[in-house]
N, C-alpha and C positions, 0 to 999 in steps of 0.2 A: 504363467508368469505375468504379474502386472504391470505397463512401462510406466516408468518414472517421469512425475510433469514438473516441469520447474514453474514457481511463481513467484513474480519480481515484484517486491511490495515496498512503496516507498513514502509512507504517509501511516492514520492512523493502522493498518493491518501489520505494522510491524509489533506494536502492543499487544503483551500477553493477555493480558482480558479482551482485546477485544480478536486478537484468533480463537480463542475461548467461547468471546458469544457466537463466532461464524460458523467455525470449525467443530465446535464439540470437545476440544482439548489445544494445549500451548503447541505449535508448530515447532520441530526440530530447530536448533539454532540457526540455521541458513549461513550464510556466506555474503559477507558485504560485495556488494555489486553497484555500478550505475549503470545506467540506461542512454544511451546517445541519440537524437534525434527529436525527442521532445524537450519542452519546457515546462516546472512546474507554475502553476496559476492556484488559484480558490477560487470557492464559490459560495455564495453566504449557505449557514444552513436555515434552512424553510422549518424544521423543525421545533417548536418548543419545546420539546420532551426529551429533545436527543437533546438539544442542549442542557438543560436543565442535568442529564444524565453525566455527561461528558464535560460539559466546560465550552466544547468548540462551536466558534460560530460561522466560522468556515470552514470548509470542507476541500485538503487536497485535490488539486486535478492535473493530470498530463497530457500540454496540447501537441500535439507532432511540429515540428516548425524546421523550417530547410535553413534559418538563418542558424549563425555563427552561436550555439551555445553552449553552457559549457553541461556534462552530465548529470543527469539528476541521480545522485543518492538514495540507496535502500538496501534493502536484502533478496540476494536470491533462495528461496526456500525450496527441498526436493518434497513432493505432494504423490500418493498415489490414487489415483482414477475411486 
């Protein structure tokens, strides 16, 4: 028996194309979740291609932070190993 891994995506990996380019196929619906303890930030993309690809020119990021804030939105997906 395989155990079950949960993964908490809160940014582009919630989009079906692009669990598709990661994964190999669209990830089960998951289950809306936040996440408490970080905050979300960007980062520019360094990329021309991905943007060119995609549109974005920054890139989600989650920094851990002890102040006051409030949960970051996404999905919890179940994944197996």
């Amino acid at each position: 028996m395989t155990a079950e891994v949960l993964l908490f995506a809160y940014g582009t990996l919630q989009d079906p194309a692009v669990q598709t380019a990661v994964f190999g196929h669209e990830l089960e619906p998951g289950a809306q979740d936040r996440l408490s303890g970080f905050r979300l930030s960007h980062i520019p993309v360094d990329d021309l291609q991905v943007t060119a690809e995609t549109g974005l020119t920054h890139y989600p990021i989650l920094i851990p932070t002890t102040a006051e804030a409030p949960p970051v939105p996404g999905r919890l997906y179940p994944l197996t190993p």
